[in-house]
N, C-alpha and C positions, 0 to 999 in steps of 0.2 A: 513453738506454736504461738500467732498470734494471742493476744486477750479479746475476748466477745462480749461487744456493746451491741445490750436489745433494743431497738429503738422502737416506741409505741408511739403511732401517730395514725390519725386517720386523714391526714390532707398529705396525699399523694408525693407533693413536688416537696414540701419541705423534706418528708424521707427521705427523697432523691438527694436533697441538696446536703443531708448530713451523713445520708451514707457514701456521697464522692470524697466530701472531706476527711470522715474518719476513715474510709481506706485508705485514702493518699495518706493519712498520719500511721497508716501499718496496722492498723485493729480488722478483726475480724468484723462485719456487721450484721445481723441476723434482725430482722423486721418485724411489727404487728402490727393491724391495723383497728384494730379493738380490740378491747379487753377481753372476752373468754379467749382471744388467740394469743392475747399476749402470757396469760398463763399457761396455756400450752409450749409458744415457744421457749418460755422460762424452765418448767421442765424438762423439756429436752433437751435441751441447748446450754441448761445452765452458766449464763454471761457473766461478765466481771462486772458488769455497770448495767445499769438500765436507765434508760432516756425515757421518761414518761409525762406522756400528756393529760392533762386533769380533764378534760373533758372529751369523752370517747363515748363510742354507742356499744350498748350490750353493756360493759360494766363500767363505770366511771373509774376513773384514772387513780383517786382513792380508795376505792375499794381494791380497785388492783393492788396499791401498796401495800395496803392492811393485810392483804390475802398473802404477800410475799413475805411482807415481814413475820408472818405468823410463823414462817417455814424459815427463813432466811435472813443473814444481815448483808445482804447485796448492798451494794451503794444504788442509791436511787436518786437520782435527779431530773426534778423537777422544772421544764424551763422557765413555763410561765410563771413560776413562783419565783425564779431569779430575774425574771425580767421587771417583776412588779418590786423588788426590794430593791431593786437595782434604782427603777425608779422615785421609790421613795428614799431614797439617799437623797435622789438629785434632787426633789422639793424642798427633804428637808437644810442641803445646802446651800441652796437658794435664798432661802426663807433665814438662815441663819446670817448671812451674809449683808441683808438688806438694814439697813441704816430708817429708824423710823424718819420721819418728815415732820416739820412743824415747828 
């Protein structure tokens, strides 16, 4: 039996666009699009992974975690917070790289 990633998102297309990829990679994908449904699908559905967005309507994407981890050590990831550390790598090897002037 596949492994089941929850993905939590409330803008429509990007679920579309990760749940084509992680089917095509063989995973099961089971959806929410806010937070009191992403608790519900976690109950039921109990995933290997959850895909979670920090800002959702009804309960915030933290509070979702908090709620999970309370019950659970699911792996949870976080994208926009990989995106933002992602980016702060890049400033700071930019910034490290630069040769002062003068």
């Amino acid at each position: 039996m596949p492994q089941t990633i929850l993905v939590v998102d409330d803008e429509p297309q990007l679920v579309k666009i990760l749940r084509g990829y992680l089917e095509q990679a063989g995973f099961r994908v089971v959806t929410a699009p806010d937070g009191p449904m992403a608790l519900t699908q976690y109950k039921h559905e109990k995933p290997d992974l959850v895909l979670l967005d920090l800002n959702l309507p009804g309960i915030d994407g933290i509070d979702v975690a908090r709620r999970l981890r309370a019950t659970s050590n699911v792996p949870i990831i976080t994208p926009a917070l990989a995106l933002a550390r992602k980016r702060q790598v890049q400033v700071w090897s930019r910034r490290a790289w630069r040769r002062p002037t003068g």
